[in-house]
N, C-alpha and C positions, 0 to 999 in steps of 0.2 A: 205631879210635875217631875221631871226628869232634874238628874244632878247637876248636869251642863246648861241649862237652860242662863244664866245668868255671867256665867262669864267668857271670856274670849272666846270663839271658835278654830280651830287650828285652820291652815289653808288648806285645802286638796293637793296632793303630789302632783307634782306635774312627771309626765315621763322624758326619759330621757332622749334628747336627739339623737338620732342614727348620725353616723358620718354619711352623708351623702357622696355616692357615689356617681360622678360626673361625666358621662361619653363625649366622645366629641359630637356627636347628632345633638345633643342638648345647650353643648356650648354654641354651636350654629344658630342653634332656635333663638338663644337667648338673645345672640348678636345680631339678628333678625329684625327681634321684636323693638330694641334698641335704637335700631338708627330706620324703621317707620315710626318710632317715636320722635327723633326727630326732623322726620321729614313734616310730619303734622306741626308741630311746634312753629317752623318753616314757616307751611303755610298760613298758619293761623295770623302768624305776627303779618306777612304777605295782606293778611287778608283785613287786618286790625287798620293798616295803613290804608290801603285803599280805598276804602268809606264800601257804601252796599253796592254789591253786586248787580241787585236787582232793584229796579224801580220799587214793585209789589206794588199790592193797592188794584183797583181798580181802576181801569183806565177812564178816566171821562171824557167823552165828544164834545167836540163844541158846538153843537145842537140842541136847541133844546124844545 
């Protein structure tokens, strides 16, 4: 059996973060992505209120 087997294990290093370097194409994207997030959120709450949309289901005739 190995020496280490029984007590603590150290963690693994983690590496270090780079300084991100930020263009303005990026900062667009992010503000982009941001506010169709809330456009979803919107509708969702839109859509929470409203009850369903769609009847669904299959239709029944009144034949029978």
């Amino acid at each position: 059996m190995s020496g280490r087997q029984g007590g603590k294990l150290k963690p693994l290093k983690q590496t270090k973060k780079k300084d991100a370097v930020v263009d303005e194409s990026d900062m667009e994207f992010k503000k982009k992505q941001q506010e169709e997030q809330k456009k979803l959120k919107e509708l969702q709450a839109k859509a929470a209120k409203g009850g369903p949309l769609v009847g669904g289901g299959i239709k029944k005739s009144g034949k029978k």
